[in-house]
C-alpha positions as a Markdown table, in Angstrom:
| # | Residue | x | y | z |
|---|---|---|---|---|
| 1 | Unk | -172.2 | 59.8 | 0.5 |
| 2 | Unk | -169.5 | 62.0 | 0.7 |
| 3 | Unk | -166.2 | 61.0 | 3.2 |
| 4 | Unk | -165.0 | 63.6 | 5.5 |
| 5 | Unk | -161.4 | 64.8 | 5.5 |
| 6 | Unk | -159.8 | 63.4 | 8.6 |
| 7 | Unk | -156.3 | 64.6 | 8.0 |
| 8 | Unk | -154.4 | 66.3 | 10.5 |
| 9 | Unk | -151.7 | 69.0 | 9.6 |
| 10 | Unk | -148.0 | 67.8 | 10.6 |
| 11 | Unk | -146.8 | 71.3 | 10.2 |
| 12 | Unk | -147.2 | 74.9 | 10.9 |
| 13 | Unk | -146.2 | 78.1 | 9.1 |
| 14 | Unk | -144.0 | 80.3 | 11.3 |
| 15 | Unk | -147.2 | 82.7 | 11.8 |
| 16 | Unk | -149.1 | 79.7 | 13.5 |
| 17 | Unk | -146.2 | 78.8 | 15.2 |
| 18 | Unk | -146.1 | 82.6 | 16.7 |
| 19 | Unk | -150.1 | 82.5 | 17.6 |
| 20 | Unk | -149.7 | 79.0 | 19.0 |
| 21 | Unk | -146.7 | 80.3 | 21.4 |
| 22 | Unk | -146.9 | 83.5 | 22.0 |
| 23 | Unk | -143.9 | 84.4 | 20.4 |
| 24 | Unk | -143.0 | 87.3 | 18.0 |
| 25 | Unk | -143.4 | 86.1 | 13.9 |
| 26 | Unk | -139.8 | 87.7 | 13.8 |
| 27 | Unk | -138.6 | 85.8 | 16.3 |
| 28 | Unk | -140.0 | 82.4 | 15.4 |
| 29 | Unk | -138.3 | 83.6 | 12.3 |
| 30 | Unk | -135.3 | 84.3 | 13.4 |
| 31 | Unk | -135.3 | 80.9 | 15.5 |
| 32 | Unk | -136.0 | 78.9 | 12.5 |
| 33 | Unk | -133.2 | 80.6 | 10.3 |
| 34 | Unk | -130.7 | 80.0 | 12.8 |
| 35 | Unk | -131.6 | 76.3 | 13.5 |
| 36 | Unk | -133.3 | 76.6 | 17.2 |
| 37 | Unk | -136.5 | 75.8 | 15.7 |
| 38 | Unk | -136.8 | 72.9 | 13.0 |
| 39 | Unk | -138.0 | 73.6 | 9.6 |
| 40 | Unk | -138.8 | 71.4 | 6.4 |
| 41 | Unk | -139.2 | 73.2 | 2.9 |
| 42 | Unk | -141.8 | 72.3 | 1.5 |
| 43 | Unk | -143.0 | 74.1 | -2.5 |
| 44 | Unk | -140.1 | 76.9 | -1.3 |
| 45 | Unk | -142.5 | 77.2 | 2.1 |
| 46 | Unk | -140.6 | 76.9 | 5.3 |
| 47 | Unk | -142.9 | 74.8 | 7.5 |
| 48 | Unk | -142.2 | 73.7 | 11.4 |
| 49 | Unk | -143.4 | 70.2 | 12.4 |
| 50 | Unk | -146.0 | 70.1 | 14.9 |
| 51 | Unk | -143.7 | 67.4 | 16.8 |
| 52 | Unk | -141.6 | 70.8 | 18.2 |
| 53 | Unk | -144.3 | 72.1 | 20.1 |
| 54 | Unk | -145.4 | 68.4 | 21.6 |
| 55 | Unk | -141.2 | 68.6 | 22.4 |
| 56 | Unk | -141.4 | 72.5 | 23.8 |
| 57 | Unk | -144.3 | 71.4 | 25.8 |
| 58 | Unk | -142.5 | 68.5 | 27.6 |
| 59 | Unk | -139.3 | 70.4 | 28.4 |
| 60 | Unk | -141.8 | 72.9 | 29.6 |
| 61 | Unk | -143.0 | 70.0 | 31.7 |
| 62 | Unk | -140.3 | 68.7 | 33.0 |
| 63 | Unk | -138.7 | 71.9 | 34.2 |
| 64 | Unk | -141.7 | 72.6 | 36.1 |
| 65 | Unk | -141.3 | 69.6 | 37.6 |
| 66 | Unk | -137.5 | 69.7 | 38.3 |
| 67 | Unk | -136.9 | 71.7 | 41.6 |
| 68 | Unk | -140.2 | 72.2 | 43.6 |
| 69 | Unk | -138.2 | 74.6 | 45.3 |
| 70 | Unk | -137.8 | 76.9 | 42.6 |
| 71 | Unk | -139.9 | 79.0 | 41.0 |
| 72 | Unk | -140.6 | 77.8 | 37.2 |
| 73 | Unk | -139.9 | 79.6 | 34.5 |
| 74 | Unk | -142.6 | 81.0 | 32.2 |
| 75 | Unk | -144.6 | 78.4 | 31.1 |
| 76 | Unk | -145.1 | 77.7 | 27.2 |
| 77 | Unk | -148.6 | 77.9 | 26.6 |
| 78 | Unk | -149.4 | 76.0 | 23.3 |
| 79 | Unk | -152.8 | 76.5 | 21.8 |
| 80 | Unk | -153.7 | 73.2 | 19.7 |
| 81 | Unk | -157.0 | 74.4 | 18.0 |
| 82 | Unk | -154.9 | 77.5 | 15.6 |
| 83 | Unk | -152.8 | 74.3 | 14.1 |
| 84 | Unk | -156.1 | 72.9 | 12.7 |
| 85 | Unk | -157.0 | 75.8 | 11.1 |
């Protein structure tokens, strides 16, 4: 019987980072070379852990949440099922 692989990724390449969020590749890259968003190297590989987007969602969150009043920013959409890939 063969087991199944279970393991979840803890990082992203700055390419599933841009599908996830919408953003430009050169600006995800441009973010991570100038410290907004984190990066480990990994084999010479800059990789972004998947914790950043569960901490863009929540400030997402919470400033929709803030002022009632006011209308939100745009929201930060974050689309799990390209990390599994």
């Amino acid at each position: 019987m063969r087991a199944t692989n279970n393991i979840q990724p803890r990082f992203a390449t700055a390419q599933e980072i841009a599908d996830l969020t919408g953003m430009a590749y050169s600006t995800v890259r441009s973010h991570i070379d100038k410290g907004i968003i984190p990066m480990v190297r990994v084999g010479g590989r800059k990789l972004v852990p998947l914790s950043y987007l569960d901490d863009l969602e929540e400030q997402a969150r919470q400033r929709n949440t803030q002022s009632p009043g006011v209308k939100p920013r745009r929201a930060v959409r974050v689309r799990r099922e390209a990390a599994t890939r």
